[in-house]
C-alpha positions as CSV (number, residue, x, y, z in Angstrom):
1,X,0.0,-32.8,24.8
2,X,3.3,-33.4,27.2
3,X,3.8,-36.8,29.3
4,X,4.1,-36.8,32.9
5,X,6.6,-34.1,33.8
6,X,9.1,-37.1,35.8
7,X,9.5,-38.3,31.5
8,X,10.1,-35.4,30.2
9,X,13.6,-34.6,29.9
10,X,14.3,-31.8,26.9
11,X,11.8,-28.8,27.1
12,X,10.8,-26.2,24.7
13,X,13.0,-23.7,23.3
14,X,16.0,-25.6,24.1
15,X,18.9,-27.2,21.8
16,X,17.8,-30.6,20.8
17,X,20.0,-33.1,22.6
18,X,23.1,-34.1,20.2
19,X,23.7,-37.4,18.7
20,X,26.1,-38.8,16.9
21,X,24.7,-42.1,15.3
22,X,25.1,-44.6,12.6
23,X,21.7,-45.1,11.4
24,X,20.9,-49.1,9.6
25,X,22.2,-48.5,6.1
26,X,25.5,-47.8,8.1
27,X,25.7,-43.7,7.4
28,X,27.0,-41.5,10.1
29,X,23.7,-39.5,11.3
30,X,25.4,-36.2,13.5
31,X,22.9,-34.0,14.3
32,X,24.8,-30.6,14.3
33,X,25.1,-31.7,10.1
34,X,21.3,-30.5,10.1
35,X,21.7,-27.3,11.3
36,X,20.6,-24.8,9.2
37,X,17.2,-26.7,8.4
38,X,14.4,-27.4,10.3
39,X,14.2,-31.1,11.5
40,X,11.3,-33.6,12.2
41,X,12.3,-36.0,14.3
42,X,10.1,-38.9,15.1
43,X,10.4,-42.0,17.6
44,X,8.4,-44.7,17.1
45,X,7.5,-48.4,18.3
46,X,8.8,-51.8,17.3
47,X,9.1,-52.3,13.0
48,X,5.9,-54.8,13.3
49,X,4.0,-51.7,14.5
50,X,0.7,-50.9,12.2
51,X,0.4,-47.7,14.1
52,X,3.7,-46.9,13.8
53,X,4.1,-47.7,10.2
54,X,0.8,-46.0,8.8
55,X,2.7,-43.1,10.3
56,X,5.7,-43.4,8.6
57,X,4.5,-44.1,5.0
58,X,2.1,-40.5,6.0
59,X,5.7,-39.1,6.3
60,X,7.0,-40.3,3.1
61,X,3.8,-39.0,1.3
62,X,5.3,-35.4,2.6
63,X,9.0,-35.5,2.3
64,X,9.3,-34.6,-1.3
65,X,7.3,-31.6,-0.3
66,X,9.3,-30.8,3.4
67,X,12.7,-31.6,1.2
68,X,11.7,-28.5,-1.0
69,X,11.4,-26.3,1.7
70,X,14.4,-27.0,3.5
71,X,13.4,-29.9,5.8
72,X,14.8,-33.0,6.6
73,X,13.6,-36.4,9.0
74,X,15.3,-38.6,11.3
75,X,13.1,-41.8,12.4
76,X,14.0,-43.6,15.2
77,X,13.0,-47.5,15.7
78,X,13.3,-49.7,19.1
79,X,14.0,-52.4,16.6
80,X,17.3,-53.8,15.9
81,X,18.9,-53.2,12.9
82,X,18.4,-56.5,11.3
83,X,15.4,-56.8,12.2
84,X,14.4,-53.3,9.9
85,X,16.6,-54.0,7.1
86,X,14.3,-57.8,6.8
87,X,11.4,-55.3,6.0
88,X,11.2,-54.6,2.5
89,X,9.3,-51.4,3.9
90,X,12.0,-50.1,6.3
91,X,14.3,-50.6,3.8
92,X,12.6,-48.3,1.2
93,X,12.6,-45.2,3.3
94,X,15.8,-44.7,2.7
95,X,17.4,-41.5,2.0
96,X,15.5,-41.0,5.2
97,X,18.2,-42.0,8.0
98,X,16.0,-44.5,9.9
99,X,18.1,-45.5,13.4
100,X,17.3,-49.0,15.9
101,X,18.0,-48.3,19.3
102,X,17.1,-51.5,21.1
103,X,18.1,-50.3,24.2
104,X,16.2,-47.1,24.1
105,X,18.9,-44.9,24.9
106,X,17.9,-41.9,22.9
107,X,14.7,-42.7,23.8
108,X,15.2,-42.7,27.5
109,X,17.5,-39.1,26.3
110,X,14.2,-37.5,25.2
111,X,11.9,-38.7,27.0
112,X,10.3,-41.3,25.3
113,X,7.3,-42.6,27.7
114,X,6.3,-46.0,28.6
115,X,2.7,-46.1,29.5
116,X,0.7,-50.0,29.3
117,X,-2.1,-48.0,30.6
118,X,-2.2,-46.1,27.2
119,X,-1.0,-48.3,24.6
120,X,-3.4,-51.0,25.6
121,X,-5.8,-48.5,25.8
122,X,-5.3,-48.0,22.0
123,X,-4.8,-51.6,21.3
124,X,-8.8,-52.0,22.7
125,X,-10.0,-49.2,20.8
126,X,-8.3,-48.5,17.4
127,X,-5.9,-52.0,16.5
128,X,-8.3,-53.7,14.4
129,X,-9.2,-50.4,12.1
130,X,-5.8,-49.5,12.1
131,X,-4.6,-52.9,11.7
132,X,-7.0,-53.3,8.2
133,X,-5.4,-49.5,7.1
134,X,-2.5,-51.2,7.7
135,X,-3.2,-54.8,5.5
136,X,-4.5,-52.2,2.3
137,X,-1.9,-50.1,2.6
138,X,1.0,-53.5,2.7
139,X,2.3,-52.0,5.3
140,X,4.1,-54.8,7.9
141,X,2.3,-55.8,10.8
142,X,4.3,-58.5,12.7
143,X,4.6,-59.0,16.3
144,X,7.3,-57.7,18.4
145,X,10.2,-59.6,18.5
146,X,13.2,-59.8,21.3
147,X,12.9,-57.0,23.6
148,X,11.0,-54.4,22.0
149,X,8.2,-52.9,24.3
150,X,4.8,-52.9,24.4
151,X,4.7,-49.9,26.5
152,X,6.4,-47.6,24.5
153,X,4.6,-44.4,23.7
154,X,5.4,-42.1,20.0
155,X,6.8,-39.0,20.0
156,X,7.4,-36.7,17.8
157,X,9.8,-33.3,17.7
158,X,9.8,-30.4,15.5
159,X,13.8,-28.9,15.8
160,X,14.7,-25.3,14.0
161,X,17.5,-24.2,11.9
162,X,19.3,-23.2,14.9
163,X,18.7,-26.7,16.4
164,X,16.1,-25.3,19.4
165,X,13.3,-27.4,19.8
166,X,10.3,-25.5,18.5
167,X,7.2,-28.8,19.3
168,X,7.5,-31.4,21.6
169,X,4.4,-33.7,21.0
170,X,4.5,-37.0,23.5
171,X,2.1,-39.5,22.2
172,X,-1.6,-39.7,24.5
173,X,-2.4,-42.5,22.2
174,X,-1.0,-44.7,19.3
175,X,-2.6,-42.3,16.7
176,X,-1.8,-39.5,18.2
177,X,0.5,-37.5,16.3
178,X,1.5,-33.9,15.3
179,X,-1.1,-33.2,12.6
180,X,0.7,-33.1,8.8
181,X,-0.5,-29.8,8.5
182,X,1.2,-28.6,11.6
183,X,4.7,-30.2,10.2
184,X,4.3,-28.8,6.7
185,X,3.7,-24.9,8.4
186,X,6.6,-25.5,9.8
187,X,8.9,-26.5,6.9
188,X,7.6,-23.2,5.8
189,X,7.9,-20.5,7.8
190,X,8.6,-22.4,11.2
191,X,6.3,-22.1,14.9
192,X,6.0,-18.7,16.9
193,X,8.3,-18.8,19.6
């Protein structure tokens, strides 16, 4: 699924846009250091997000298994930094390089949508069952806090050894992601160009 063509600002097939961060536990994050392995690269909501998070401790189920075949994951947050480190959750997906861009900037770079029309949308339909996933699971579920949006829509990119952007899946829904399967067939033997 693609967002609105006006949000959408890399394309298939393409070199993934090139950053040069410093993610929260204050390592340098340059994305030319990941080339020659394949790269998940996921942006998500605020840190109180139950969506978001349910998402991110599927990912850490995976990594051992995406590490062993040459595959790595950056996770971007809208949160500031301070506020992710005060998560004992955040925290503890370190040696993943999790990065806060409050001001969206990479976000706006990829093109990250904004939709209220779909995120409240999801909020009507799946918050509470995803919310109770959430509470077993002790993930955080917090409001948002400063500006963090509620607008903001996932998204999720699957980048090749070469750094070309193989998947480009733009969030329809809060629980719509690329399926694990999908990322774990690419670890392996990467997506038909």
């Amino acid at each position: 699924m693609t967002a609105p063509k006006e949000n959408i600002l890399v394309e298939l097939n393409v070199t993934a846009p090139a950053f040069n961060l410093i993610d929260i536990y204050d390592r340098p994050i340059n994305l030319k250091d990941y080339k020659g392995k394949r790269l998940f690269i996921g942006f998500f909501r605020h840190a109180g997000c139950p969506f978001c998070n349910l998402r991110v401790h599927s990912l850490m189920n995976i990594r051992e298994k995406l590490i062993s075949k040459n595959m790595e994951m950056i996770f971007f947050f809208e949160s500031k930094k301070e506020l992710l480190l005060s998560s004992s959750f955040h925290k503890g997906i370190s040696p993943v390089p999790l990065i806060g861009d409050p001001s969206r900037t990479w976000y706006s770079i990829y093109g990250i949508e904004n939709s209220l029309l779909k995120s409240s949308f999801s909020h009507l339909t799946t918050f509470i069952q995803t919310a109770i996933k959430a509470k077993t699971t002790k993930l955080p579920m917090y409001p948002m806090a400063g500006d963090e949006s509620f607008s903001t829509m996932p998204a999720e990119f699957l980048i090749d050894e070469n750094q070309i952007i193989r998947k480009i899946h733009y969030s329809q829904t809060l629980n719509d992601r690329i399926s694990l399967d999908t990322i774990v067939e690419f670890a392996d033997k990467g997506l038909k160009k």
